[in-house]
PAFIFI-936060 format. One record per residue (C-alpha): residue number from 1; residue in three letters; x, y negated, z. Coordinates in Angstrom, 2 decimals. Layout:
<recs>
<rec num="NUM" residu="ALA" c1="X" c2="Y" c3="Z"/>
...
</recs>
This chain:
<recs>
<rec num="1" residu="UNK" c1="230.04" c2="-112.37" c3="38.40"/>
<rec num="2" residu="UNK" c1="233.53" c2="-110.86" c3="37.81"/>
<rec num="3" residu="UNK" c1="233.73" c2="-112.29" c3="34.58"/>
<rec num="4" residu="UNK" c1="232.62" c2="-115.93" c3="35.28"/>
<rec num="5" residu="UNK" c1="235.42" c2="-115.62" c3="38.29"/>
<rec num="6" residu="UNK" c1="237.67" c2="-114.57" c3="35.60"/>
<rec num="7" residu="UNK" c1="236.79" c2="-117.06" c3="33.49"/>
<rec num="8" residu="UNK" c1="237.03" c2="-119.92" c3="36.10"/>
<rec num="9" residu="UNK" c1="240.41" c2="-118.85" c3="36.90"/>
<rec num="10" residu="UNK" c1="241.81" c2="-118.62" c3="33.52"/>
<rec num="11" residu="UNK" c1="240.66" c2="-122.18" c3="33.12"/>
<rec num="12" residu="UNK" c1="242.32" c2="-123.22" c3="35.37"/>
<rec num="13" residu="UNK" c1="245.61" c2="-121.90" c3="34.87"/>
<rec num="14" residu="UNK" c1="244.86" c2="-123.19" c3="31.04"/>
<rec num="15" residu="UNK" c1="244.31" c2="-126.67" c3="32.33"/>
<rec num="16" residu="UNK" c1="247.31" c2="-126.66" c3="34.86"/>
<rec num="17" residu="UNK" c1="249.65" c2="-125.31" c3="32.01"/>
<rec num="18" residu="UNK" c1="249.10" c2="-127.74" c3="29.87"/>
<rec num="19" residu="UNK" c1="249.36" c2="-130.75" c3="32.85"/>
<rec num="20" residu="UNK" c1="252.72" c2="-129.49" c3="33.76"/>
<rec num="21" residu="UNK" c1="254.41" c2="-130.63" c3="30.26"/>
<rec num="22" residu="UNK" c1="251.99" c2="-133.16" c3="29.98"/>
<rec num="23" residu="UNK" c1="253.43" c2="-134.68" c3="33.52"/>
<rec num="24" residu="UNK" c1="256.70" c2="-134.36" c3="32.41"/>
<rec num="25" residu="UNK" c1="255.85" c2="-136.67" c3="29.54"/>
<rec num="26" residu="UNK" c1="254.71" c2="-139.21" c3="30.89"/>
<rec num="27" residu="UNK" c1="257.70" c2="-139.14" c3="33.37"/>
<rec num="28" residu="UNK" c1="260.49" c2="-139.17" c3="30.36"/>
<rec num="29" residu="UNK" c1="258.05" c2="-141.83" c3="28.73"/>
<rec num="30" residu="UNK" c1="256.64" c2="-144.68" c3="31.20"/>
<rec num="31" residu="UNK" c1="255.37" c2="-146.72" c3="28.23"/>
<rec num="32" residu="UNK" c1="256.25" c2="-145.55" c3="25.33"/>
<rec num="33" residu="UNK" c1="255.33" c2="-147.38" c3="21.90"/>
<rec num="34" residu="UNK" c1="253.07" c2="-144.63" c3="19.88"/>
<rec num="35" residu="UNK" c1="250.09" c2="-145.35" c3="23.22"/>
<rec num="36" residu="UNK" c1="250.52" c2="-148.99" c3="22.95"/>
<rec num="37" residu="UNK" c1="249.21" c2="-148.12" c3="19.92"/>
<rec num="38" residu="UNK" c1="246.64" c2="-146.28" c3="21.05"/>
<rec num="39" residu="UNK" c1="245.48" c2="-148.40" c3="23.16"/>
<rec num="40" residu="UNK" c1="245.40" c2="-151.29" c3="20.64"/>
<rec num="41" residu="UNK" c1="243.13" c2="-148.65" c3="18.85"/>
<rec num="42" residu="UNK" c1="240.97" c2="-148.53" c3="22.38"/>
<rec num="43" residu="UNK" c1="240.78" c2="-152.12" c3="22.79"/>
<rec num="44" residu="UNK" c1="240.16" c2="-153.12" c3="18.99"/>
<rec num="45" residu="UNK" c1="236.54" c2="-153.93" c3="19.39"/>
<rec num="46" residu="UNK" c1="235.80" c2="-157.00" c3="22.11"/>
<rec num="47" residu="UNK" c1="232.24" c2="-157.91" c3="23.63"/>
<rec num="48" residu="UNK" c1="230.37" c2="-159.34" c3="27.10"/>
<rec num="49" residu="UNK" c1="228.43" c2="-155.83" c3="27.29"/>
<rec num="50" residu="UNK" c1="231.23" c2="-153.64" c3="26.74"/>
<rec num="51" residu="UNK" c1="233.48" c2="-155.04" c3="28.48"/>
<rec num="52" residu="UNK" c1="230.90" c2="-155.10" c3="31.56"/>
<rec num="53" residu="UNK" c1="229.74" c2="-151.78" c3="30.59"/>
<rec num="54" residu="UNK" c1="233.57" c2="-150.25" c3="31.44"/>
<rec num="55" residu="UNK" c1="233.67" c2="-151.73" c3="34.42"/>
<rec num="56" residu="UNK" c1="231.08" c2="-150.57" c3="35.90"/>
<rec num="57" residu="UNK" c1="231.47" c2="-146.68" c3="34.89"/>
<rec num="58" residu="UNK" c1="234.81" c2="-147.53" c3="35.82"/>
<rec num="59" residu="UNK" c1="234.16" c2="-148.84" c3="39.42"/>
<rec num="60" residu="UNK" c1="231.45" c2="-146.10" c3="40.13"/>
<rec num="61" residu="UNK" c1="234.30" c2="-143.43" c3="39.00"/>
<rec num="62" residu="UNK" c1="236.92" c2="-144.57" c3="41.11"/>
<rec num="63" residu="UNK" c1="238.54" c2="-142.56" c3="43.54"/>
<rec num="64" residu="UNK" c1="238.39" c2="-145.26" c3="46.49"/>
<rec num="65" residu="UNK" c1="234.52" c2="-145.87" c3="45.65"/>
<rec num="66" residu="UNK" c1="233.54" c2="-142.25" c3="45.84"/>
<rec num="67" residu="UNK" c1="235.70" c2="-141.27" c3="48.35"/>
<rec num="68" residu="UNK" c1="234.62" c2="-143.96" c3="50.78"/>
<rec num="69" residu="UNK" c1="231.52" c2="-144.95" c3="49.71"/>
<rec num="70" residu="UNK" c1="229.45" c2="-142.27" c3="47.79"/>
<rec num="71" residu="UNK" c1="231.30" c2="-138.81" c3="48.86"/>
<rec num="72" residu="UNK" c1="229.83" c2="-138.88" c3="52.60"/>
<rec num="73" residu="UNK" c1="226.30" c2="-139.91" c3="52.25"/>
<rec num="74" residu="UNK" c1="225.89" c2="-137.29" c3="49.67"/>
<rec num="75" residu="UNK" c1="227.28" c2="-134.28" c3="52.00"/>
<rec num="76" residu="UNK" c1="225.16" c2="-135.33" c3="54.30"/>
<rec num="77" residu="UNK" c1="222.00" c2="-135.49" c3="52.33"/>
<rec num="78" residu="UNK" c1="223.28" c2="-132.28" c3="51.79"/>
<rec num="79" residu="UNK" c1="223.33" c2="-131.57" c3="55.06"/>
<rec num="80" residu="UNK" c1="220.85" c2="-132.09" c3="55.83"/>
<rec num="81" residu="UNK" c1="218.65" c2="-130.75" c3="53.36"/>
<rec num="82" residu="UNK" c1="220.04" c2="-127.28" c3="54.31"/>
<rec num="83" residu="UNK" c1="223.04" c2="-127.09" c3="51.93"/>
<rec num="84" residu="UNK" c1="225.60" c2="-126.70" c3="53.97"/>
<rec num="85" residu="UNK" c1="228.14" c2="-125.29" c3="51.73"/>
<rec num="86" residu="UNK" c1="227.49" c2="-127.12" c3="49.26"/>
<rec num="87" residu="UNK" c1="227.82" c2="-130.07" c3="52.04"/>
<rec num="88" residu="UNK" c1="231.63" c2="-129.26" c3="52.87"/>
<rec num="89" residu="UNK" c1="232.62" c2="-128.34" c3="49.19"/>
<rec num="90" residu="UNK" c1="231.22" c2="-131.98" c3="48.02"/>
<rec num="91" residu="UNK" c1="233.61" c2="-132.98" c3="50.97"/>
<rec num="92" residu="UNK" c1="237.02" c2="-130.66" c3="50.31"/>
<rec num="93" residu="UNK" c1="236.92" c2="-130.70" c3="46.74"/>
<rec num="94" residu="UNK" c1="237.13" c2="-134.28" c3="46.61"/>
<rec num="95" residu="UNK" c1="239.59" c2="-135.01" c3="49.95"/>
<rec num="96" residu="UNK" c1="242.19" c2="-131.94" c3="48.54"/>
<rec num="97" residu="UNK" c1="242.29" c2="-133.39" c3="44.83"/>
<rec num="98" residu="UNK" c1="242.82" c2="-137.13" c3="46.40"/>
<rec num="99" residu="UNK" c1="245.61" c2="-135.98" c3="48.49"/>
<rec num="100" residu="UNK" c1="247.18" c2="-133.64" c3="45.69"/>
<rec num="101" residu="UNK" c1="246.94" c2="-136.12" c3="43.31"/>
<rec num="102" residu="UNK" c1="248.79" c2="-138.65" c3="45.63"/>
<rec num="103" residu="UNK" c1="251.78" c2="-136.37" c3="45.73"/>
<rec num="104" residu="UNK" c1="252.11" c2="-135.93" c3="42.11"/>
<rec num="105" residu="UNK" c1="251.54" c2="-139.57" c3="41.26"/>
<rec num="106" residu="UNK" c1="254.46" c2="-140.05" c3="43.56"/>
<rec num="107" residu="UNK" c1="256.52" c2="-137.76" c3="41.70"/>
<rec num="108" residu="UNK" c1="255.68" c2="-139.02" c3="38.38"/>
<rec num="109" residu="UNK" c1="256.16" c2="-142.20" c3="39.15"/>
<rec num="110" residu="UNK" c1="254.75" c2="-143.83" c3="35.96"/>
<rec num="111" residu="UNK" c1="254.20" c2="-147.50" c3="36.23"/>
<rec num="112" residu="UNK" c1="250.84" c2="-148.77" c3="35.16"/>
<rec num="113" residu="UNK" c1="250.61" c2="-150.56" c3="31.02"/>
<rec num="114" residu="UNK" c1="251.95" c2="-153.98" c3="31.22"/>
<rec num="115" residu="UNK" c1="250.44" c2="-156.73" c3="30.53"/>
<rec num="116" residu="UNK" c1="253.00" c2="-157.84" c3="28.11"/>
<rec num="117" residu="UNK" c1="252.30" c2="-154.43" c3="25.73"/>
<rec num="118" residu="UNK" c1="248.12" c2="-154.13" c3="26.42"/>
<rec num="119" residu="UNK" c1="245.32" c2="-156.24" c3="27.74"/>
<rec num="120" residu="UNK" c1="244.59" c2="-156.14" c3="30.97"/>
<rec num="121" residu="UNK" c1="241.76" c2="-156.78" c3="33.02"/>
<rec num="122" residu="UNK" c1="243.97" c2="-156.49" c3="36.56"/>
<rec num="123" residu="UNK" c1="247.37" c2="-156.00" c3="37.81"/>
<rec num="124" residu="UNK" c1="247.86" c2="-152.86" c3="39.61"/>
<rec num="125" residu="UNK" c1="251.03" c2="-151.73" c3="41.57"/>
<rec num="126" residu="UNK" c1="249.98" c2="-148.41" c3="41.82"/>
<rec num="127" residu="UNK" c1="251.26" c2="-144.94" c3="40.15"/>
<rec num="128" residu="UNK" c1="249.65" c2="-144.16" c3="36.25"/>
<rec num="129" residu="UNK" c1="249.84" c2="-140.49" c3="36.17"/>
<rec num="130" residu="UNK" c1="247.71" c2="-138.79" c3="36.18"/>
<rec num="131" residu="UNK" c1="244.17" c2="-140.99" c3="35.87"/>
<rec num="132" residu="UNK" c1="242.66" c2="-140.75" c3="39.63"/>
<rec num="133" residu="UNK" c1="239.85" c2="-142.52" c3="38.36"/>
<rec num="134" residu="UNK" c1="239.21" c2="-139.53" c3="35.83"/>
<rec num="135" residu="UNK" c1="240.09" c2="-136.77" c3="38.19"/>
<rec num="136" residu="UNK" c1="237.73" c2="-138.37" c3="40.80"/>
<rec num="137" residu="UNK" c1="234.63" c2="-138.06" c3="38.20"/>
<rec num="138" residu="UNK" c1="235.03" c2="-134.45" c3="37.88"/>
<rec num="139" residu="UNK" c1="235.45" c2="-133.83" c3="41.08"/>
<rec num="140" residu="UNK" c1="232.73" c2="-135.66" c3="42.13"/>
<rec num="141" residu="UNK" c1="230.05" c2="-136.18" c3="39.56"/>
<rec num="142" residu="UNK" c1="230.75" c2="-132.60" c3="37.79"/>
<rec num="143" residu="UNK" c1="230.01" c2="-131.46" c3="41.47"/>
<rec num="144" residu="UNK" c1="226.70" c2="-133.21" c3="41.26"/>
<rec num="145" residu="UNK" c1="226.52" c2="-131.50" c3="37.81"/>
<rec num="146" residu="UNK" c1="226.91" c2="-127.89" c3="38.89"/>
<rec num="147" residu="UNK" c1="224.40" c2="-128.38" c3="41.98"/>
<rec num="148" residu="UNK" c1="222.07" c2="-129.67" c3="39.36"/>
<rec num="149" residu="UNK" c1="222.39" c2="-126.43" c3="37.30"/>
<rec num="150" residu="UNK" c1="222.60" c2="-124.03" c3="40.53"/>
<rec num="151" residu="UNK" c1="220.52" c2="-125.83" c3="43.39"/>
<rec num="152" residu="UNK" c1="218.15" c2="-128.47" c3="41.78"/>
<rec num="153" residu="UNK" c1="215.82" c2="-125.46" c3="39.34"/>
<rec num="154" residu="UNK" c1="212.85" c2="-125.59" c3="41.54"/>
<rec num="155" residu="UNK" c1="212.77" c2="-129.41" c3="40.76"/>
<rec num="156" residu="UNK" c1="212.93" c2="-129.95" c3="36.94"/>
<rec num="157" residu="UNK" c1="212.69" c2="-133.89" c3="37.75"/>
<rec num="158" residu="UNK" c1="215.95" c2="-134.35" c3="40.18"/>
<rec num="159" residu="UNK" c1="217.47" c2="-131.55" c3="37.82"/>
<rec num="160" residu="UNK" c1="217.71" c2="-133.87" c3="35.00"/>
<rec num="161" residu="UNK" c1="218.82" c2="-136.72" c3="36.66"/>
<rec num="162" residu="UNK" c1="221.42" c2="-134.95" c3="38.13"/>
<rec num="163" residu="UNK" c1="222.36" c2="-133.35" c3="34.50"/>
<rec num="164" residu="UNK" c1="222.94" c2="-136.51" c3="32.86"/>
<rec num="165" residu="UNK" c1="223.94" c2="-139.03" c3="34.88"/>
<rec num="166" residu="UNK" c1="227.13" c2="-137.10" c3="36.62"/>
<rec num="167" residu="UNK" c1="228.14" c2="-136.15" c3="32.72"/>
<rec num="168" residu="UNK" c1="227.38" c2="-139.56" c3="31.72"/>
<rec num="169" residu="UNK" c1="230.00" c2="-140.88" c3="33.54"/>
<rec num="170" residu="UNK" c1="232.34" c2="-137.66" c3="33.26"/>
<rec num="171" residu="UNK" c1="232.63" c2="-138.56" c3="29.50"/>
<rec num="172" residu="UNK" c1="232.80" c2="-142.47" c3="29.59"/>
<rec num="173" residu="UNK" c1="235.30" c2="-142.96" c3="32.48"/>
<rec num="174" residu="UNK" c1="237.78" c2="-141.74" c3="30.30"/>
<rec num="175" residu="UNK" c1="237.60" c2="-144.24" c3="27.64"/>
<rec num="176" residu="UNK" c1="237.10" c2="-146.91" c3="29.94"/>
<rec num="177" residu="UNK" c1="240.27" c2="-146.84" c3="31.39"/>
<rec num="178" residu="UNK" c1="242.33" c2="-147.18" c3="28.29"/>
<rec num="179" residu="UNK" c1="239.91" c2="-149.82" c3="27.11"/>
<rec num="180" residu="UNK" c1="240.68" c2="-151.92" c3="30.50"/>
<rec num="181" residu="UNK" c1="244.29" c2="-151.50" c3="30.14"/>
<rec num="182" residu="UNK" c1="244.68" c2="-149.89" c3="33.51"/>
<rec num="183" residu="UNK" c1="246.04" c2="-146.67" c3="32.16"/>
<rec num="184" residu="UNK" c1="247.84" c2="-144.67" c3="29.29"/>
<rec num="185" residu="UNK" c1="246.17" c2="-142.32" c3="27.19"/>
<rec num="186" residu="UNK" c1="248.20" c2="-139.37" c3="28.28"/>
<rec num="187" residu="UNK" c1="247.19" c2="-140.56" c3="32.06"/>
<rec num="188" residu="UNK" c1="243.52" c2="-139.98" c3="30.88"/>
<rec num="189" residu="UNK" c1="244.16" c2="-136.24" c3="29.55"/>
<rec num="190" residu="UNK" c1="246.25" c2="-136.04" c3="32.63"/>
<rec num="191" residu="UNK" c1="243.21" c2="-136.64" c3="34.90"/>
<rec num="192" residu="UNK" c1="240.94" c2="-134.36" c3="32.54"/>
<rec num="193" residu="UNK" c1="243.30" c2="-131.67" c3="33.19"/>
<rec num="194" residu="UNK" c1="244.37" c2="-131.75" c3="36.82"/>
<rec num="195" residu="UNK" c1="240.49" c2="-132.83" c3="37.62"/>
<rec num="196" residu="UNK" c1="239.09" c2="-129.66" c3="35.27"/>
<rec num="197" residu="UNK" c1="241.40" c2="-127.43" c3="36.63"/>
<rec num="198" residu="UNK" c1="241.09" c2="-128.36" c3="40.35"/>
<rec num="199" residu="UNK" c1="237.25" c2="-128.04" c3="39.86"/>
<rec num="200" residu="UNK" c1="237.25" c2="-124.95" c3="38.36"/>
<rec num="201" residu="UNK" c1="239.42" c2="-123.18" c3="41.14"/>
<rec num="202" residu="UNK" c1="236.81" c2="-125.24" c3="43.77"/>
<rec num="203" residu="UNK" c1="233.47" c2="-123.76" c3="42.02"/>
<rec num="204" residu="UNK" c1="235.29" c2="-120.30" c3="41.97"/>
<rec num="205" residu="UNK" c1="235.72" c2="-120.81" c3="45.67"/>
<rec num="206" residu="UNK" c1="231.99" c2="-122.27" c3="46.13"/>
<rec num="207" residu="UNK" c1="230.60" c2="-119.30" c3="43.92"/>
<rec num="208" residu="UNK" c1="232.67" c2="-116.53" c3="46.09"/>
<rec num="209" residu="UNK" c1="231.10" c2="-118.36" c3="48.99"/>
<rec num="210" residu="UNK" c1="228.13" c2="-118.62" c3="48.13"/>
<rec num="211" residu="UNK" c1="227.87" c2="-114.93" c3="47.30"/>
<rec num="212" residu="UNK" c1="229.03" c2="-113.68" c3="50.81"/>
<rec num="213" residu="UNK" c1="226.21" c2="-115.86" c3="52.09"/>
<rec num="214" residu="UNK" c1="228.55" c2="-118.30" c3="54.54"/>
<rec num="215" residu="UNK" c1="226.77" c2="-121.22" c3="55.23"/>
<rec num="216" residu="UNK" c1="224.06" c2="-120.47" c3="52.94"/>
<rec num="217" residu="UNK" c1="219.70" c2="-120.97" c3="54.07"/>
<rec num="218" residu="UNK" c1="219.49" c2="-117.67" c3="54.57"/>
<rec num="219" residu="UNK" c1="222.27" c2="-117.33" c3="57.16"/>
<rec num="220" residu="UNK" c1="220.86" c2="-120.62" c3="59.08"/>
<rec num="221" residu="UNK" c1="217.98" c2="-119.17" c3="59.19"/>
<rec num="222" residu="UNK" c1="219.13" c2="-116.23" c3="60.68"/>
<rec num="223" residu="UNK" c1="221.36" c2="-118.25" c3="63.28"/>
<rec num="224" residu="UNK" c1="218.51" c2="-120.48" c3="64.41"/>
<rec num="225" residu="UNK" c1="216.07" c2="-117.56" c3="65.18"/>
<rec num="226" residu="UNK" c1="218.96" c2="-115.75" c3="67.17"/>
</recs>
Protein backbone atom coordinates (compact mmCIF):
# COMPACT_ATOMS: atom_id res chain seq x y z
CA UNK A 1 0.00 0.00 0.00
CA UNK A 2 2.81 2.48 0.87
CA UNK A 3 4.39 1.98 -2.26
CA UNK A 4 1.38 2.28 -4.68
CA UNK A 5 0.68 5.72 -2.52
CA UNK A 6 4.16 6.52 -3.33
CA UNK A 7 3.88 5.73 -6.61
CA UNK A 8 0.57 7.67 -7.22
CA UNK A 9 2.11 10.65 -5.83
CA UNK A 10 5.25 10.69 -7.72
CA UNK A 11 3.04 10.56 -10.78
CA UNK A 12 1.63 13.11 -10.16
CA UNK A 13 4.18 15.50 -9.38
CA UNK A 14 5.82 13.90 -12.79
CA UNK A 15 2.75 14.86 -14.72
CA UNK A 16 2.32 18.40 -13.08
CA UNK A 17 6.12 19.14 -13.76
CA UNK A 18 6.04 18.62 -17.01
CA UNK A 19 2.39 20.74 -17.50
CA UNK A 20 3.95 23.69 -15.89
CA UNK A 21 6.55 24.34 -18.93
CA UNK A 22 4.27 22.82 -21.12
CA UNK A 23 1.57 25.75 -20.07
CA UNK A 24 4.00 28.21 -20.46
CA UNK A 25 4.36 27.14 -24.08
CA UNK A 26 1.50 27.32 -25.24
CA UNK A 27 1.12 30.81 -23.59
CA UNK A 28 4.48 32.30 -25.44
CA UNK A 29 3.07 30.33 -28.58
CA UNK A 30 -0.87 30.74 -29.29
CA UNK A 31 -0.47 29.19 -32.76
CA UNK A 32 2.61 28.65 -33.63
CA UNK A 33 3.60 27.19 -37.21
CA UNK A 34 5.52 23.69 -36.36
CA UNK A 35 1.45 22.36 -34.90
CA UNK A 36 -0.19 23.71 -37.91
CA UNK A 37 1.85 21.26 -39.14
CA UNK A 38 0.92 18.82 -37.04
CA UNK A 39 -2.25 19.10 -37.40
CA UNK A 40 -2.11 19.02 -41.23
CA UNK A 41 -0.40 15.61 -40.33
CA UNK A 42 -3.79 14.84 -38.06
CA UNK A 43 -6.14 15.86 -40.62
CA UNK A 44 -4.30 14.30 -43.78
CA UNK A 45 -6.65 11.44 -44.23
CA UNK A 46 -10.58 12.59 -44.95
CA UNK A 47 -13.75 10.19 -44.77
CA UNK A 48 -17.81 10.11 -43.76
CA UNK A 49 -16.87 7.41 -40.93
CA UNK A 50 -14.04 9.10 -39.51
CA UNK A 51 -15.02 12.10 -39.48
CA UNK A 52 -18.38 10.87 -37.65
CA UNK A 53 -16.38 8.53 -35.68
CA UNK A 54 -14.42 11.80 -33.89
CA UNK A 55 -17.29 13.34 -33.18
CA UNK A 56 -18.86 11.19 -31.40
CA UNK A 57 -15.82 10.06 -28.98
CA UNK A 58 -15.45 13.61 -29.02
CA UNK A 59 -19.00 14.64 -27.81
CA UNK A 60 -19.20 11.66 -25.26
CA UNK A 61 -15.66 13.04 -23.83
CA UNK A 62 -16.61 16.44 -23.36
CA UNK A 63 -16.49 18.13 -20.25
CA UNK A 64 -20.12 19.78 -20.53
CA UNK A 65 -21.59 16.21 -21.59
CA UNK A 66 -20.16 14.34 -18.66
CA UNK A 67 -20.42 16.84 -16.29
CA UNK A 68 -24.11 17.49 -16.90
CA UNK A 69 -25.29 14.64 -18.39
CA UNK A 70 -23.38 11.36 -17.53
CA UNK A 71 -21.39 12.37 -14.13
CA UNK A 72 -24.72 12.34 -11.88
CA UNK A 73 -26.62 9.37 -12.96
CA UNK A 74 -23.54 7.36 -12.53
CA UNK A 75 -22.90 8.52 -8.69
CA UNK A 76 -26.05 7.71 -8.12
CA UNK A 77 -26.16 4.26 -9.52
CA UNK A 78 -23.44 4.29 -7.33
CA UNK A 79 -25.33 5.24 -4.74
CA UNK A 80 -27.27 3.44 -4.71
CA UNK A 81 -25.77 0.24 -5.23
CA UNK A 82 -23.90 0.79 -1.91
CA UNK A 83 -20.78 2.62 -3.19
CA UNK A 84 -20.86 5.48 -1.57
CA UNK A 85 -17.37 6.59 -1.83
CA UNK A 86 -16.93 5.70 -4.80
CA UNK A 87 -20.36 7.80 -5.37
CA UNK A 88 -18.81 11.25 -4.15
CA UNK A 89 -15.26 10.61 -5.72
CA UNK A 90 -17.08 10.02 -9.31
CA UNK A 91 -18.64 13.46 -8.22
CA UNK A 92 -15.37 15.61 -6.75
CA UNK A 93 -12.92 14.31 -9.01
CA UNK A 94 -14.70 15.50 -11.89
CA UNK A 95 -16.36 19.05 -10.34
CA UNK A 96 -12.51 20.00 -8.77
CA UNK A 97 -10.66 19.26 -12.22
CA UNK A 98 -13.59 21.35 -14.15
CA UNK A 99 -13.18 24.22 -11.90
CA UNK A 100 -9.21 23.99 -11.79
CA UNK A 101 -9.02 23.69 -15.21
CA UNK A 102 -11.22 26.87 -15.71
CA UNK A 103 -8.69 28.91 -13.82
CA UNK A 104 -5.75 27.85 -15.73
CA UNK A 105 -7.42 28.11 -19.11
CA UNK A 106 -8.00 31.64 -18.00
CA UNK A 107 -4.51 32.18 -17.33
CA UNK A 108 -3.24 30.68 -20.40
CA UNK A 109 -5.32 32.29 -22.40
CA UNK A 110 -4.60 30.42 -25.69
CA UNK A 111 -7.06 31.08 -28.40
CA UNK A 112 -8.51 28.09 -30.12
CA UNK A 113 -6.69 26.99 -34.09
CA UNK A 114 -8.12 29.26 -36.62
CA UNK A 115 -9.82 28.46 -39.23
CA UNK A 116 -7.59 30.26 -41.57
CA UNK A 117 -4.35 27.83 -40.40
CA UNK A 118 -6.53 24.24 -39.80
CA UNK A 119 -9.87 22.80 -40.68
CA UNK A 120 -12.42 23.21 -38.60
CA UNK A 121 -15.49 21.56 -37.87
CA UNK A 122 -16.83 24.66 -35.40
CA UNK A 123 -15.92 27.99 -34.17
CA UNK A 124 -15.24 28.12 -30.59
CA UNK A 125 -14.58 31.29 -28.43
CA UNK A 126 -13.39 29.48 -25.70
CA UNK A 127 -9.73 29.04 -24.01
CA UNK A 128 -7.27 26.05 -25.86
CA UNK A 129 -5.10 25.13 -23.03
CA UNK A 130 -5.13 22.73 -21.73
CA UNK A 131 -7.70 20.10 -23.70
CA UNK A 132 -10.89 19.95 -21.21
CA UNK A 133 -12.23 17.52 -23.43
CA UNK A 134 -9.08 15.22 -22.67
CA UNK A 135 -8.83 16.01 -19.03
CA UNK A 136 -12.60 15.25 -18.70
CA UNK A 137 -11.98 11.50 -20.13
CA UNK A 138 -9.59 10.70 -17.49
CA UNK A 139 -11.31 11.99 -15.01
CA UNK A 140 -14.27 10.45 -15.83
CA UNK A 141 -13.95 7.32 -17.89
CA UNK A 142 -10.41 6.31 -16.18
CA UNK A 143 -12.71 6.57 -13.01
CA UNK A 144 -15.00 4.04 -14.56
CA UNK A 145 -11.72 2.21 -15.39
CA UNK A 146 -10.31 1.88 -11.88
CA UNK A 147 -13.88 0.82 -10.38
CA UNK A 148 -13.79 -1.77 -13.06
CA UNK A 149 -10.40 -3.13 -11.81
CA UNK A 150 -11.26 -2.54 -7.91
CA UNK A 151 -15.20 -2.90 -7.57
CA UNK A 152 -16.58 -4.80 -10.68
CA UNK A 153 -14.24 -8.59 -9.89
CA UNK A 154 -17.19 -10.46 -8.67
CA UNK A 155 -18.79 -9.69 -12.14
CA UNK A 156 -16.32 -10.69 -14.95
CA UNK A 157 -19.17 -9.49 -17.53
CA UNK A 158 -19.68 -5.61 -16.32
CA UNK A 159 -15.79 -5.87 -15.57
CA UNK A 160 -14.98 -5.93 -19.14
CA UNK A 161 -17.23 -3.55 -20.31
CA UNK A 162 -16.12 -1.23 -17.97
CA UNK A 163 -12.26 -2.10 -18.96
CA UNK A 164 -12.59 -1.22 -22.44
CA UNK A 165 -14.96 1.10 -23.14
CA UNK A 166 -13.69 3.98 -20.49
CA UNK A 167 -9.98 3.28 -22.16
CA UNK A 168 -11.49 3.25 -25.46
CA UNK A 169 -12.34 6.60 -25.32
CA UNK A 170 -9.31 7.67 -22.93
CA UNK A 171 -7.03 6.91 -25.98
CA UNK A 172 -9.17 8.23 -28.98
CA UNK A 173 -10.36 11.59 -27.52
CA UNK A 174 -7.05 12.71 -27.88
CA UNK A 175 -6.63 12.37 -31.49
CA UNK A 176 -9.95 13.48 -32.15
CA UNK A 177 -9.51 16.78 -31.14
CA UNK A 178 -6.60 17.68 -33.30
CA UNK A 179 -8.31 15.87 -36.14
CA UNK A 180 -11.51 18.33 -35.66
CA UNK A 181 -9.41 21.31 -35.49
CA UNK A 182 -10.72 22.34 -32.13
CA UNK A 183 -7.38 22.17 -30.43
CA UNK A 184 -3.46 22.21 -30.62
CA UNK A 185 -1.43 19.33 -30.13
CA UNK A 186 0.34 20.66 -27.10
CA UNK A 187 -3.43 21.38 -25.70
CA UNK A 188 -3.92 17.53 -26.04
CA UNK A 189 -0.63 16.56 -23.94
CA UNK A 190 -1.75 19.42 -21.82
CA UNK A 191 -5.05 17.65 -20.93
CA UNK A 192 -3.14 14.15 -20.65
CA UNK A 193 -1.06 15.70 -18.11
CA UNK A 194 -3.18 17.92 -15.89
CA UNK A 195 -6.07 15.03 -16.30
CA UNK A 196 -3.29 12.05 -15.31
CA UNK A 197 -1.99 13.94 -12.68
CA UNK A 198 -5.26 15.20 -11.10
CA UNK A 199 -6.45 11.50 -11.21
CA UNK A 200 -3.69 10.09 -9.73
CA UNK A 201 -3.71 12.47 -6.58
CA UNK A 202 -7.87 11.62 -6.60
CA UNK A 203 -7.30 7.61 -6.59
CA UNK A 204 -4.55 8.22 -3.88
CA UNK A 205 -7.24 10.01 -1.97
CA UNK A 206 -10.04 7.25 -2.89
CA UNK A 207 -7.47 4.39 -1.97
CA UNK A 208 -6.54 6.17 1.59
CA UNK A 209 -10.29 6.29 1.94
CA UNK A 210 -11.16 3.42 1.14
CA UNK A 211 -8.65 1.83 3.51
CA UNK A 212 -9.92 3.69 6.70
CA UNK A 213 -13.28 2.24 5.74
CA UNK A 214 -15.30 5.88 5.40
CA UNK A 215 -18.20 5.36 3.51
CA UNK A 216 -17.39 1.94 2.64
CA UNK A 217 -20.40 -1.42 2.87
CA UNK A 218 -19.02 -2.40 5.76
CA UNK A 219 -19.42 0.87 7.68
CA UNK A 220 -23.22 1.22 6.29
CA UNK A 221 -23.78 -1.74 7.43
CA UNK A 222 -22.70 -1.06 10.68
CA UNK A 223 -24.65 2.40 10.76
CA UNK A 224 -27.95 0.88 9.68
CA UNK A 225 -27.96 -1.88 12.40
CA UNK A 226 -27.08 0.85 15.10
Amino acid sequence: MVKRDQLLLLTSIVNFALFVPLAWWAYKHPQPPVEVGMTHLFQKKHSAFLHYATIVVSTLSGSAVLLNILVIPTALVLWKRNLRLEAMMTLGNSWTSALVRMVIKEVVDRPRPSPLLVYTTKRSRKTSFPSGHVASSLGFWGWLFVLGMLVMKENPRWQKGLLSLPLLFVVLVGPSRIYLGDHWLTDVLGGYLFGGGWFCLSLRLYLRLREKGVLTREQSSRESST
